[in-house]
C-alpha positions as CSV (number, residue, x, y, z in Angstrom):
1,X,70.6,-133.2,-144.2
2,X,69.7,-136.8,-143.1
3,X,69.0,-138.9,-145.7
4,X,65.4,-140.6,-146.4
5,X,65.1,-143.2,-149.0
6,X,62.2,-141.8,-151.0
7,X,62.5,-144.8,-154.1
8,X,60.0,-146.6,-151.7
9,X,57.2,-144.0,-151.5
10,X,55.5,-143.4,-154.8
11,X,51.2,-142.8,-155.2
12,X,49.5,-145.9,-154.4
13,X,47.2,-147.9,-157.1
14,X,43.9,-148.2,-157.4
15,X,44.5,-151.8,-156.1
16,X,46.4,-150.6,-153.4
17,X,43.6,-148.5,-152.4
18,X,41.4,-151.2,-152.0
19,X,43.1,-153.5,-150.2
20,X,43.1,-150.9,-147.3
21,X,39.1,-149.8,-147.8
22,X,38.5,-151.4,-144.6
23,X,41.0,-149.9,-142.6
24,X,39.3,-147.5,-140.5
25,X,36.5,-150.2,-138.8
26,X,39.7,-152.4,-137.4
27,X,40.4,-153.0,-134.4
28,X,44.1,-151.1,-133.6
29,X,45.3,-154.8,-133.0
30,X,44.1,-155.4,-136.6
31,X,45.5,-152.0,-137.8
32,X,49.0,-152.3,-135.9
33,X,49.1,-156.0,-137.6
34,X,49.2,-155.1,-141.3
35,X,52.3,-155.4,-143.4
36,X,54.8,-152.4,-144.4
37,X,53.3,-152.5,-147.7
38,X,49.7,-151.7,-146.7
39,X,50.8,-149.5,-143.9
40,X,52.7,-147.3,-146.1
41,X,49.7,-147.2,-148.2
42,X,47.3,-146.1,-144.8
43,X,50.2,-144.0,-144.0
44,X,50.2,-141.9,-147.6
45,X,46.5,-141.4,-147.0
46,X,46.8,-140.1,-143.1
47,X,49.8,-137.5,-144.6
48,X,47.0,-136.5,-147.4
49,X,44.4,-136.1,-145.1
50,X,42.4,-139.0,-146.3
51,X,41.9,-141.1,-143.4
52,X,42.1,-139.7,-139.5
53,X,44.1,-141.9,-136.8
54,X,43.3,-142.3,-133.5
55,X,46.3,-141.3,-130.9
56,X,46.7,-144.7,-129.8
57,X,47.4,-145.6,-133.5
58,X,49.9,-143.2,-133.8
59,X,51.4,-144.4,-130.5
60,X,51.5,-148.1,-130.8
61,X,50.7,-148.7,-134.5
62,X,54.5,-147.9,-135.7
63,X,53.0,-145.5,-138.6
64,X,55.8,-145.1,-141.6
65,X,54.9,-141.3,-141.5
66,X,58.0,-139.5,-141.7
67,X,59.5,-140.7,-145.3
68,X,55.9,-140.4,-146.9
69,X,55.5,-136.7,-145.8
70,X,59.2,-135.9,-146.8
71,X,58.0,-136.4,-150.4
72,X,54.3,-135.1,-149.7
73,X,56.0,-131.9,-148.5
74,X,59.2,-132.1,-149.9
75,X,59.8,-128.5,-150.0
76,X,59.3,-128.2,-145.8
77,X,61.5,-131.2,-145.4
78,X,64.0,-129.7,-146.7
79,X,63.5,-126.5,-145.0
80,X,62.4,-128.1,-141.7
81,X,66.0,-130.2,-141.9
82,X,68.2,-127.9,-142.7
83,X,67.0,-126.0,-139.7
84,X,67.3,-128.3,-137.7
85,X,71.0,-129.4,-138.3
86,X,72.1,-125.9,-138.4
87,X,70.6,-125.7,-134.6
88,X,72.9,-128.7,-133.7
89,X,70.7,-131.6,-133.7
90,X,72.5,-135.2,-134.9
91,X,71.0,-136.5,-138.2
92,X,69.2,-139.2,-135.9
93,X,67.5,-136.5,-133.9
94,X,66.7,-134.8,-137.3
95,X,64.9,-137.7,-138.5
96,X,62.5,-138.1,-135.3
97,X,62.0,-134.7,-135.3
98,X,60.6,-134.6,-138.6
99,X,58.2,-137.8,-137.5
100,X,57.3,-136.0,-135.1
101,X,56.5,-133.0,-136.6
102,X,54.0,-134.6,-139.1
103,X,52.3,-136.8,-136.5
104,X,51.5,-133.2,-134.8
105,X,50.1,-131.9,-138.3
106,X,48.0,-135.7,-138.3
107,X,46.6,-135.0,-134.9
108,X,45.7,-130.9,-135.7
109,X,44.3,-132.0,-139.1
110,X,46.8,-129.6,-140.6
111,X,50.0,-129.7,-142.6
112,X,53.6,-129.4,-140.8
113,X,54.1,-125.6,-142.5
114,X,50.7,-124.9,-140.7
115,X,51.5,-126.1,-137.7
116,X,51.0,-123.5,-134.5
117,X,51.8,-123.0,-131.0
118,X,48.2,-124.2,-130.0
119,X,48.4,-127.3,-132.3
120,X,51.6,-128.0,-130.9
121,X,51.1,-128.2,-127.5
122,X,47.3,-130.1,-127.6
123,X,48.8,-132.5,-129.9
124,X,52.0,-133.2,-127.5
125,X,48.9,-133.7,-124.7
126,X,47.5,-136.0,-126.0
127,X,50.3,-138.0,-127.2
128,X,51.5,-138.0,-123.5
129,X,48.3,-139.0,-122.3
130,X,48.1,-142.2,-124.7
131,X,51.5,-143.1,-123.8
132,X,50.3,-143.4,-120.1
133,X,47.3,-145.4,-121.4
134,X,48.8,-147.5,-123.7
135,X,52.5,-147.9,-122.6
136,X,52.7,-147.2,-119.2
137,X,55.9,-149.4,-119.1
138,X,57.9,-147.4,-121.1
139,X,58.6,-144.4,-119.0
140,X,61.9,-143.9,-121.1
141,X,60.2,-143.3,-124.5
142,X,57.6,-141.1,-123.1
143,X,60.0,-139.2,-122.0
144,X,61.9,-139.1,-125.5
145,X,58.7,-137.9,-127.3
146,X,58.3,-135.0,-125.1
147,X,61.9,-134.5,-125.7
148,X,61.0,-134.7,-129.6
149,X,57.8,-132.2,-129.5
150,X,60.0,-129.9,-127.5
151,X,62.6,-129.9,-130.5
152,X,59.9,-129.7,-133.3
153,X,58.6,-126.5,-131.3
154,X,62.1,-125.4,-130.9
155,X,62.7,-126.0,-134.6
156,X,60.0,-124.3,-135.6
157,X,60.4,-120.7,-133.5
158,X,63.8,-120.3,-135.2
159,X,62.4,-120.7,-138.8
160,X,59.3,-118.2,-137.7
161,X,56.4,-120.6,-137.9
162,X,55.3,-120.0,-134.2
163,X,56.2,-117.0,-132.1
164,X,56.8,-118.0,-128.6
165,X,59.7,-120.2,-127.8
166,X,59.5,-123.2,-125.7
167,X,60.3,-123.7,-122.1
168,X,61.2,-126.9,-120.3
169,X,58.6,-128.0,-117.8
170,X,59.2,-129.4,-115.2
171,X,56.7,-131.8,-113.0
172,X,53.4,-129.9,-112.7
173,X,52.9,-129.2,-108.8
174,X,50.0,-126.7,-108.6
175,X,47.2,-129.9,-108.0
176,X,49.6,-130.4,-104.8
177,X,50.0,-126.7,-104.1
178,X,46.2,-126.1,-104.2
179,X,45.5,-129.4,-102.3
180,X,48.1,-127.9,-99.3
181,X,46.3,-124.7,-99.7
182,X,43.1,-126.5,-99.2
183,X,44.0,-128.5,-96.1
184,X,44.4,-124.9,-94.2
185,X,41.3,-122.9,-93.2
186,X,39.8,-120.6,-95.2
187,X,40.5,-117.4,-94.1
188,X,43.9,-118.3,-93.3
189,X,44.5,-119.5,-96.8
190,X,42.8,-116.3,-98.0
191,X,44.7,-113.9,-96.0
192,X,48.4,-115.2,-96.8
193,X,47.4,-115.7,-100.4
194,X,46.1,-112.2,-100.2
195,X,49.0,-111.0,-99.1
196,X,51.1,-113.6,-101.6
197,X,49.2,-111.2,-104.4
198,X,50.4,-108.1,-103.0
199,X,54.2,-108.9,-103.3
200,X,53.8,-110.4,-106.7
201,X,53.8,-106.6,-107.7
202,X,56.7,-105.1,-106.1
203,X,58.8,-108.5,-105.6
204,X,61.1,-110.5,-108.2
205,X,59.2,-113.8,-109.4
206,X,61.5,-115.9,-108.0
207,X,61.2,-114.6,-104.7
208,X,57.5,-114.5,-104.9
209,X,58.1,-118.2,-105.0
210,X,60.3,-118.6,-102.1
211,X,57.2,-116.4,-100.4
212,X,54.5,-118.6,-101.1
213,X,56.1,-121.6,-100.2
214,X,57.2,-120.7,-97.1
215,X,53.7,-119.8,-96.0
216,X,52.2,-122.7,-97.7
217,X,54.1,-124.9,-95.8
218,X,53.5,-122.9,-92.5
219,X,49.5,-123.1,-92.9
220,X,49.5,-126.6,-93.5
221,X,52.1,-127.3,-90.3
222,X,49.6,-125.3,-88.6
223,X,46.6,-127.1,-89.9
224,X,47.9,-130.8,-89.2
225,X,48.9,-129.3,-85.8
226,X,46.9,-126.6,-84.1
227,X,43.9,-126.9,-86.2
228,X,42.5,-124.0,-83.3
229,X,44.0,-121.2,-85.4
230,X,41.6,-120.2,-87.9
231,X,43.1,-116.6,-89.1
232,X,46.2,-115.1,-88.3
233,X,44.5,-113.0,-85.6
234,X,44.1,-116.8,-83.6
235,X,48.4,-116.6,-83.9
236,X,50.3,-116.3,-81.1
237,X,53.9,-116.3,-79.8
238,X,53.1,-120.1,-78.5
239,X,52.3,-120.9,-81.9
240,X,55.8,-119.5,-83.5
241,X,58.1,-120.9,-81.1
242,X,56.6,-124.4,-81.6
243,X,57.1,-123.6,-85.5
244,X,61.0,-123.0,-84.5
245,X,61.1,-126.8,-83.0
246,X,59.6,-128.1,-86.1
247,X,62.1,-125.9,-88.4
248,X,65.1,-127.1,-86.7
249,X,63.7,-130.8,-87.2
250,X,62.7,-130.7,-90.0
251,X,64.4,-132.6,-92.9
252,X,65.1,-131.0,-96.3
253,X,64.8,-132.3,-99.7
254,X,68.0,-134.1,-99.7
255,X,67.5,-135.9,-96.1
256,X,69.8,-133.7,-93.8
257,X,68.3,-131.2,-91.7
258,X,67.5,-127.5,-92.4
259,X,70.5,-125.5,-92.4
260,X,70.2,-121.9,-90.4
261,X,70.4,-120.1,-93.6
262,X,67.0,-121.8,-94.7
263,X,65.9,-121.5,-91.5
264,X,66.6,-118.1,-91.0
265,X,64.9,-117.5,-94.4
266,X,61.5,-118.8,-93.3
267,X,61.5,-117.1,-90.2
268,X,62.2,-113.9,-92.2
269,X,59.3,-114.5,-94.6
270,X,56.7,-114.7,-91.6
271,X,57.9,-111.9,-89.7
272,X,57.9,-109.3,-93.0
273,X,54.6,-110.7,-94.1
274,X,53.0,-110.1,-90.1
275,X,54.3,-106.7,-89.9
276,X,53.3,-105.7,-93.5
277,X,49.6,-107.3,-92.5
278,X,50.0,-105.0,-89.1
279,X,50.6,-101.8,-90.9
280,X,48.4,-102.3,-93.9
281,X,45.3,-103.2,-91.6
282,X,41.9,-105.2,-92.4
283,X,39.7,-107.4,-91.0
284,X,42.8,-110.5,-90.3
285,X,45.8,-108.9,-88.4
286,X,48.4,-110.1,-86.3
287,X,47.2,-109.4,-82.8
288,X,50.8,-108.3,-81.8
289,X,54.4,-108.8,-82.5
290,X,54.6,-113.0,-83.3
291,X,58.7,-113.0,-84.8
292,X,61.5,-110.9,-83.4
293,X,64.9,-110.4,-84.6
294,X,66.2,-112.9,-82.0
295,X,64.2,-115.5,-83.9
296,X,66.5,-115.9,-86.7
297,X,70.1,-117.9,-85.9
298,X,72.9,-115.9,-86.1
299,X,74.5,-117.1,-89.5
300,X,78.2,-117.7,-89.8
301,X,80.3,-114.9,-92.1
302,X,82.8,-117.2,-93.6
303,X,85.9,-115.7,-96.1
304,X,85.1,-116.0,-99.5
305,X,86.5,-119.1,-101.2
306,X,89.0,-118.4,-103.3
307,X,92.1,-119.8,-105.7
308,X,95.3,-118.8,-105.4
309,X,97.4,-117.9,-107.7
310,X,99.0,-121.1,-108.7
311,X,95.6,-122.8,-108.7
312,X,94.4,-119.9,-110.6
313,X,96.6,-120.4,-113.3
314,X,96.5,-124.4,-113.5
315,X,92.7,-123.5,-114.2
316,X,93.1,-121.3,-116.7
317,X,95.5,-123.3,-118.9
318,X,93.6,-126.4,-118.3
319,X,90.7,-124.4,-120.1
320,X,92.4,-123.4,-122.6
321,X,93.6,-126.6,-123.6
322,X,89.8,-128.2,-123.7
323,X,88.8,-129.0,-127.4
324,X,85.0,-127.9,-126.0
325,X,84.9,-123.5,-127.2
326,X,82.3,-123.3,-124.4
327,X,84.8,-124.5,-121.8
328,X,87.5,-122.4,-123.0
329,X,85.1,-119.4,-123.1
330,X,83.2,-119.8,-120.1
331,X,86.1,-120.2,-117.6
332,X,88.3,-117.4,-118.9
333,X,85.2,-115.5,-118.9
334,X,84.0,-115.9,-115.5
335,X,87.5,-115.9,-114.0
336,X,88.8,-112.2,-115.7
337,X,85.5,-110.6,-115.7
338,X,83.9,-111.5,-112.6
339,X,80.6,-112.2,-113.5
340,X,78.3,-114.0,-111.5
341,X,76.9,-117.0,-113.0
342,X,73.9,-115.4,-113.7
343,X,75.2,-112.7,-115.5
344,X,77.6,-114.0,-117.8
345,X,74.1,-116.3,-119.2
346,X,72.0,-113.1,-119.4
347,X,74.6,-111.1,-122.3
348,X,73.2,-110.7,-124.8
349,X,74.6,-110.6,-128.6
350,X,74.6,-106.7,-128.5
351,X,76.5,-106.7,-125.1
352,X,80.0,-105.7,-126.2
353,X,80.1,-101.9,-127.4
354,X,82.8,-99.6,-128.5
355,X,83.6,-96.4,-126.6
356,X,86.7,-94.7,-128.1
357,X,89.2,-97.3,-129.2
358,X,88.6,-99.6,-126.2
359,X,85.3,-102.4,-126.0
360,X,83.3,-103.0,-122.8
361,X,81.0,-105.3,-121.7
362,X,77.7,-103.8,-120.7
363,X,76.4,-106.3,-117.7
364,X,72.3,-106.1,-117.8
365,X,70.3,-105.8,-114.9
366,X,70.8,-108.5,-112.3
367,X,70.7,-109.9,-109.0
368,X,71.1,-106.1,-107.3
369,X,68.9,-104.7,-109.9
370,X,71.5,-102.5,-111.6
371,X,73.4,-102.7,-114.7
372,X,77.0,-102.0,-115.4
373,X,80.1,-101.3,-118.3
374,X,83.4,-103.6,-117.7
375,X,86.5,-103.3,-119.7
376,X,86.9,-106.1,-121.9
377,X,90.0,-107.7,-122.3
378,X,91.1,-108.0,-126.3
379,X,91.8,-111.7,-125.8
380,X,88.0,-112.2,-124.3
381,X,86.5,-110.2,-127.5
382,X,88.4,-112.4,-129.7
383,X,86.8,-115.5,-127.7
384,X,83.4,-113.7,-128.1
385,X,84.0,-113.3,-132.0
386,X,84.7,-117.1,-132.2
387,X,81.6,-118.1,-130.5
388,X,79.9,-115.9,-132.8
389,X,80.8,-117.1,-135.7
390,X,79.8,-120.3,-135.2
391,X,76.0,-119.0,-134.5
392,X,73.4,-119.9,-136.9
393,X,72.1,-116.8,-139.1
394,X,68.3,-118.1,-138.3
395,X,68.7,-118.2,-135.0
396,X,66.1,-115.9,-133.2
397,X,67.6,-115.7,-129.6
398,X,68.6,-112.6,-128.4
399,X,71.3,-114.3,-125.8
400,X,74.7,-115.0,-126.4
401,X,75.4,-118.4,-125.0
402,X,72.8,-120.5,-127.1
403,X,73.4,-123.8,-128.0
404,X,70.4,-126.0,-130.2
405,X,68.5,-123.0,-130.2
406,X,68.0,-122.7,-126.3
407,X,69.7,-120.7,-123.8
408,X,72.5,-122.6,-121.9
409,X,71.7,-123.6,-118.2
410,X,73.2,-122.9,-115.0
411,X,74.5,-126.2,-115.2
412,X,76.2,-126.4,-118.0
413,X,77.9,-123.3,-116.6
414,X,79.0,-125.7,-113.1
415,X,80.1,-128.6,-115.2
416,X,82.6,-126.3,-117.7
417,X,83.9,-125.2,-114.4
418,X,84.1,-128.6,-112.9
419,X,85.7,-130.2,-116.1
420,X,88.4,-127.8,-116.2
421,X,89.5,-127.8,-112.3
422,X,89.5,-131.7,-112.9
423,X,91.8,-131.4,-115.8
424,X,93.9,-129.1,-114.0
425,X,94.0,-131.7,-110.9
426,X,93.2,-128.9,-108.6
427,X,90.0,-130.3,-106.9
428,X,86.4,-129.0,-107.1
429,X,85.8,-125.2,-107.7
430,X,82.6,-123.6,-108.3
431,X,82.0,-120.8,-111.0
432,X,81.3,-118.3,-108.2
433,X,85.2,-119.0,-106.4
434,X,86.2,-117.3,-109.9
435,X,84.7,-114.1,-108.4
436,X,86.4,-114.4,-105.1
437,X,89.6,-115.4,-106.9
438,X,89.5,-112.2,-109.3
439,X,88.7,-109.5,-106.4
440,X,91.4,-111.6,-104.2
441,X,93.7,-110.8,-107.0
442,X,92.8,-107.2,-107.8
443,X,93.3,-106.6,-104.2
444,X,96.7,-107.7,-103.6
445,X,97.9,-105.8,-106.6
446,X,96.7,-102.6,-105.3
447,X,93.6,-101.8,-107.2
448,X,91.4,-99.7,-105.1
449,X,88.3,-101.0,-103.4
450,X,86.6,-98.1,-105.0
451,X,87.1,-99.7,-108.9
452,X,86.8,-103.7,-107.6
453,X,83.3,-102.5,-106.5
454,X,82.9,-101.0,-109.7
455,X,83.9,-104.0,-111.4
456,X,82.0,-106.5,-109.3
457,X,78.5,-104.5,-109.7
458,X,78.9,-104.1,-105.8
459,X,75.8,-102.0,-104.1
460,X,77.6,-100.9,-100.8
461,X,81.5,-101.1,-100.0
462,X,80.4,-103.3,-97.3
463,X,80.3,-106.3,-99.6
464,X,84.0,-105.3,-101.0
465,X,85.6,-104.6,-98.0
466,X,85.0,-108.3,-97.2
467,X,87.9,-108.9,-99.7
468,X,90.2,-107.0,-97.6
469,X,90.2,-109.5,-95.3
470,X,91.5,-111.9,-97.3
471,X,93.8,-110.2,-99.3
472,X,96.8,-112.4,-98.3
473,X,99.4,-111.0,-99.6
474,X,98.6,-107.7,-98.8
475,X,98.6,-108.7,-95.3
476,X,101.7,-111.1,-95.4
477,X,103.9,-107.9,-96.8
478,X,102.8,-105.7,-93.9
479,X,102.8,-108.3,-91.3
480,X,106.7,-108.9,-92.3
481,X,107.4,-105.5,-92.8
482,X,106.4,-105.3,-89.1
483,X,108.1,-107.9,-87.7
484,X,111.5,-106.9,-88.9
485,X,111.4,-103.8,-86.9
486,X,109.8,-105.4,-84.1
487,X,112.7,-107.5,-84.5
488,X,115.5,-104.8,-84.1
489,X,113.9,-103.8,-80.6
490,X,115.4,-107.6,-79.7
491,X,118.5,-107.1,-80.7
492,X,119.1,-103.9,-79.4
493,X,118.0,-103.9,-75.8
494,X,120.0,-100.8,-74.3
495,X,118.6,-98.3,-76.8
496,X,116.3,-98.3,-79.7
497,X,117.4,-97.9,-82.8
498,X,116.3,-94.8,-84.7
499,X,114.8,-96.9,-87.9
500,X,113.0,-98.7,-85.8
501,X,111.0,-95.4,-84.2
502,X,108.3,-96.1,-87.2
503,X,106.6,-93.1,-88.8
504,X,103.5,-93.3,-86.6
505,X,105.4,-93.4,-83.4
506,X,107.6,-90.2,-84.4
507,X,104.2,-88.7,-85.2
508,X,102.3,-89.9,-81.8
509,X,106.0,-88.9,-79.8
510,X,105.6,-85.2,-81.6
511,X,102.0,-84.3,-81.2
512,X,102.3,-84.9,-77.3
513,X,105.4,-82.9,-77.0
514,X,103.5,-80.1,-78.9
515,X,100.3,-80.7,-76.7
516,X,102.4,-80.4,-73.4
517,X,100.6,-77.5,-71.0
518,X,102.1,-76.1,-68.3
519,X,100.6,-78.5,-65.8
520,X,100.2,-81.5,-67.7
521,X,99.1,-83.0,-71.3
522,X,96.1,-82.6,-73.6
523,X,94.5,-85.8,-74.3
524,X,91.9,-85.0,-77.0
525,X,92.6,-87.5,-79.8
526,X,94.8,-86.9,-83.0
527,X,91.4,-86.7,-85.1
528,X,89.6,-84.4,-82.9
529,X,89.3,-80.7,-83.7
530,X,89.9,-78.3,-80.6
531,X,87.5,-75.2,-80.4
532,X,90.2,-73.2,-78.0
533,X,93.1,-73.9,-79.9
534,X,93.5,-70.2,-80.8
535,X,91.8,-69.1,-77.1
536,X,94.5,-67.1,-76.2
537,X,95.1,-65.4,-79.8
538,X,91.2,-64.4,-79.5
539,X,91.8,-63.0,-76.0
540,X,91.7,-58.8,-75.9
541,X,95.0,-58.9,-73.6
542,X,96.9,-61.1,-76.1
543,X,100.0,-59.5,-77.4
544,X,102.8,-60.3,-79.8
545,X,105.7,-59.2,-81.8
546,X,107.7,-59.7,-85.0
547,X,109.8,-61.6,-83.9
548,X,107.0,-64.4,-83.3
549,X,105.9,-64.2,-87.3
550,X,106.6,-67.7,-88.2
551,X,105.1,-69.5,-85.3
552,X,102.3,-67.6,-86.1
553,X,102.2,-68.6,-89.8
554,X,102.6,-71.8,-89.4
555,X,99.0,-72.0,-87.0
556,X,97.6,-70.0,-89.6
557,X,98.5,-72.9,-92.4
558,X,97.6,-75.7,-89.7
559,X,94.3,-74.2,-89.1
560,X,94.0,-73.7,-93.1
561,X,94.8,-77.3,-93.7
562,X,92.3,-78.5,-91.0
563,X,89.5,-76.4,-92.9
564,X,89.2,-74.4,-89.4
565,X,88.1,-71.2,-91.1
566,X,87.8,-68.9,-88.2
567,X,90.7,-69.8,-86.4
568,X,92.1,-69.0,-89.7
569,X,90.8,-65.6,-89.8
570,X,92.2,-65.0,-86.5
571,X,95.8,-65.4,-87.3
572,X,95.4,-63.7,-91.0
573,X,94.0,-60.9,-89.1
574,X,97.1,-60.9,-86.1
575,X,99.3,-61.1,-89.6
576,X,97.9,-58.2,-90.6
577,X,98.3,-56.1,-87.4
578,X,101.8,-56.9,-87.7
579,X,102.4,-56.0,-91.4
580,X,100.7,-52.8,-90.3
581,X,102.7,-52.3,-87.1
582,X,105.7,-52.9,-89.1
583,X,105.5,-50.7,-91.8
């Protein structure tokens, strides 16, 4: 717990009261001017509740709060510490925290036990908004004392003072949203907003985002632009091809122009939300077909990046070898499970479960919207059990990867990644190539695209059969296997030797001999089933003999083994006659 020097802070005296009397009719230069002495007295009678500070005191007065309320409300302190440093915070942190903690409780008119979610976040206001007023030059510590109130609300969620925990904010854009909004007509506005609401239901939030930018932005290009459309019924094709110019000139956030994926994106966000307004009706619709599929650039298919096996294992020794657990845990995690970023951050503490003598992993619901078990390796549960055994017992987060109380970020995620691959000198790799890497790997060693689906929480075989493409060493074993007999054929030019025939081309050489009529070939393909196969057998003048027994039981079996079930029953039933005949 960080230590604060109580032998200072005793009651004040009678004379000590009065030499402060006057303090509430000064001036804040006056106030911020007294001496420690009498500003540790005004500072035991704000943590009482005796006098009431302004916010600009609080901001610019340097009040001695913090070691006055640790022995006012000793008993929190304590509590309110301890917390604190089991969380992770450095003692330094600690001991702001706690200032900051009580100057909330000051502003609320409450104590720091008392304080709540409301009193939390009015107080951190107006804090805020004195800082601007007051300090407007320090941009640095304004931005510590959020950082401070976001710890003291973080602090107290995991002791069960307030129930909600916090959430970094970042720069409030809804003024500029609305303003945008408002710089479009009216009934333009309304209708894709209308339609904004309608997708909100069915749609994930973050895609509901992606919506409502994209037709934000496309109402105010149209309104600084062609002002003449006032509804969507005014659109027209005019109107989206002009939009295509601007898209592939326009610049994104980062200065470079839109690349056809974001491009293709927008383009896909008008033309679903004109058909949806076209089959759903009212009094704004489309007045015909504005985006086509043509629209859209074709995109580029690249090969999944991927490490090979050496770089694979540089990586994974590198990890092991960082003194950070997260790193070590993190990269063997994402690189023998293969998780997607987003995945491995959503386990929870309960995620590992016991079926039979073997754990799994149960993946919750993610970016395809379906959970998933994974086997899970006994050297990654024993990584899991050291994680968790440095987790504090308070600690009120349901997700494994915590750290200070707070979910660990995506980036965190990228830079465990990028610190590894830079200790293994192998250049940069991205938690995502870990993926591509593991189904690369599970491919060339034979596992069947069946279970890597399976494992990679796959919808469609579509998206694993992309790993068969680059399964290199799959493909360099069959290529060579090839060329060697290819090989032979040069060596032997006179005749061809008989290892060299290939299975397939014994196969192809048979099936013609056996499809050879009396005036020429049958060219229906291998796959292909023939319906007068057995035309002859069926025919009323067809005779046969005993002698002819095994030809005939061996169509019976090939019919039987191409599930031809009534060409079957016609040679089981010529069997017959000649079982009959015979006896």
């Amino acid at each position: 717990m960080p230590a604060i020097d109580l032998s200072k802070v005793l009651p004040p005296s009678e004379q000590d009261l009065a030499a402060v009397r006057g303090w509430p009719g000064m001036s804040l230069a006056e106030q911020c001017a007294l001496p420690v002495g009498k500003r540790r007295v005004v500072a035991w009678l704000i943590v009482t509740g005796a006098l009431s500070p302004s916010v600009e005191y609080l901001v610019s007065g340097r009040p001695v709060l913090g070691a006055v309320a640790a022995h006012v409300h000793h008993t929190f302190y304590e509590r309110f510490t301890g917390a604190s440093v089991d969380l992770g915070y450095q003692p330094s942190v600690v001991r702001n925290q706690w200032r900051m903690a009580v100057e909330l409780a000051v502003l609320a008119v409450t104590t720091p036990e008392r304080l709540n979610l409301r009193a939390i976040e009015r107080g951190k206001a107006h804090l805020m908004e004195a800082f601007d007023r007051h300090r407007p030059a320090s941009p640095g510590m304004k931005a510590v004392k959020a950082g401070l109130a976001f710890g003291v609300h973080n602090v107290l969620f995991h002791m069960g003072i307030v129930e909600r925990t916090p959430r970094r904010q970042g720069q409030d854009q809804s003024q500029r949203r609305e303003q945008a909004w408002a710089a479009a007509s009216p009934r333009l506005a309304g209708t894709l907003r209308g339609y904004v609401e309608q997708v909100r239901v069915s749609l994930r939030p973050a895609t509901v985002v992606h919506v409502e930018t994209t037709l934000r932005e496309f109402a105010h290009w149209l309104a600084a632009g062609h002002p003449e459309v006032r509804c969507v019924a005014d659109l027209r094709r005019r109107h989206i091809e002009a939009y295509k110019v601007h898209l592939a000139t326009r610049r994104s956030a980062r200065g470079a122009t839109l690349s056809k994926v974001s491009i293709a994106e927008a383009l896909g966000v008008l033309r679903a939300c004109f058909e949806r307004l076209a089959e759903w009706g009212g009094e704004d619709v489309p007045s015909g077909v504005l985006v086509f599929s043509g629209d859209r650039p074709l995109l580029d298919e690249p090969l999944p990046r991927f490490l090979d096996d050496g770089a694979s294992t540089k990586l994974l020794q590198a990890a092991r070898a960082d003194a950070d657990p997260f790193v070590r845990l993190c990269v063997e995690f994402l690189a023998r499970t293969g998780l997607r970023k987003g995945e491995f951050l959503n386990l929870r503490v309960d995620s590992v479960v016991q079926i039979g003598s073997a754990y799994w992993l149960h993946v919750p619901v993610g970016k395809l919207r379906t959970d998933r078990y994974i086997p899970l390796h006994p050297q990654l549960k024993a990584l899991l059990d050291d994680w968790l055994a440095g987790r504090p017992e308070q600690l009120r987060s349901p997700y494994l990867f915590v750290q200070r109380g707070q979910r660990i970020g995506y980036r965190r995620v990228d830079l465990a990644v990028t610190k590894a691959a830079r200790a293994a000198g192998i250049g940069h790799v991205t938690p995502h190539q870990l993926r591509h890497t593991l189904a690369t790997q599970a491919v060339n060693r034979g596992m069947s695209m069946e279970a890597i689906a399976a494992l990679l929480g796959h919808r469609s075989m579509r998206m694993t059969m992309v790993y068969a493409r680059i399964a290199s060493r799959t493909v360099a074993d069959e290529y060579f296997k090839v060329s060697e007999k290819v090989e032979a054929l040069y060596d032997a030019p006179r005749s061809l030797p008989q290892a060299a025939e290939g299975a397939q081309m014994r196969k192809l050489r048979a099936e013609m001999s056996r499809r050879m009529l009396g005036n020429g070939y049958c060219a229906r393909p291998v796959g292909l089933d023939c319906h007068f196969e057995s035309i002859c057998e069926s025919c009323t003048f067809f005779q046969t003999t005993i002698e002819f027994r095994p030809t005939l039981e061996r169509q019976r079996d090939d019919a039987a083994a191409k599930g031809q079930v009534a060409r079957q029953k016609i040679f089981d039933g010529i069997l017959e006659r000649l079982d009959e005949a015979a006896s």
